[in-house]
Each structure stands twice: as structure tokens, then as C-alpha cells.
N, C-alpha and C positions, 0 to 999 in steps of 0.2 A: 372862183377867181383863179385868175392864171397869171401869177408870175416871174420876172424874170429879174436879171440885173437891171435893167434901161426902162422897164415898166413895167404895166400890166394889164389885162384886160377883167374888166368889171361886168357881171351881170347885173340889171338894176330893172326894178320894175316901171321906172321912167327918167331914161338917162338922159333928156331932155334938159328935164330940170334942174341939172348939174351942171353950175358952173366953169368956164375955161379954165379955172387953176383951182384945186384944191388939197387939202392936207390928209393922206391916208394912211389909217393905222390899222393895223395889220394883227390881227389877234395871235399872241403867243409870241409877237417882238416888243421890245420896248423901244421903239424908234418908230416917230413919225415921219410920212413923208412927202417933201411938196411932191406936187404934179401939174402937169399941164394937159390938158383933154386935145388928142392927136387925131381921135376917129371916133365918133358919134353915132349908135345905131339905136332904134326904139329902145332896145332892151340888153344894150351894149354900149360901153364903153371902153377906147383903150387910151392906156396913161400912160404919159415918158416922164420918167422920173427926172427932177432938174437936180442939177450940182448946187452944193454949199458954195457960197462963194466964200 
């Protein structure tokens, strides 16, 4: 996994099958977090982190 403020990018063995928005928690933080699925590849994913409103 890769990272950033704004998102991140997910390796997944079928990022398909991953929903448009989901919640990721992040091992070694106590904060989950939304997301929204910005770029879809077989075995890639990248997520933009949404704002609390």
C-alpha cells in the first residue's frame, strides 16, 4: 500500500470486486477511513480520501 494525504493506492487480488466508496483502516492507526475508488486496475486500486463533513 501506498500512502498519502488525499489517498492511496491498494494492491488487491481482485480490485473489481470493490465497491465505489469504502471504509479503510489502516493497521498501526486508530482512524478509519472513507474513500472513494478514483482509478480501478485488475490488481490495483487508488482511493481519494473524502472530507468529514
Amino acid at each position: 500500500m501506498d500512502i498519502s494525504p488525499a489517498g492511496a493506492t491498494l494492491a488487491l487480488p481482485d480490485a473489481a470486486a470493490v465497491p465505489e466508496t469504502i471504509t479503510l483502516a489502516v493497521a498501526g492507526e486508530f482512524v478509519m477511513r472513507r474513500c472513494r475508488v478514483v482509478r480501478r486496475g485488475r490488481d490495483r486500486l487508488v482511493v481519494a480520501f473524502e472530507m468529514p463533513a
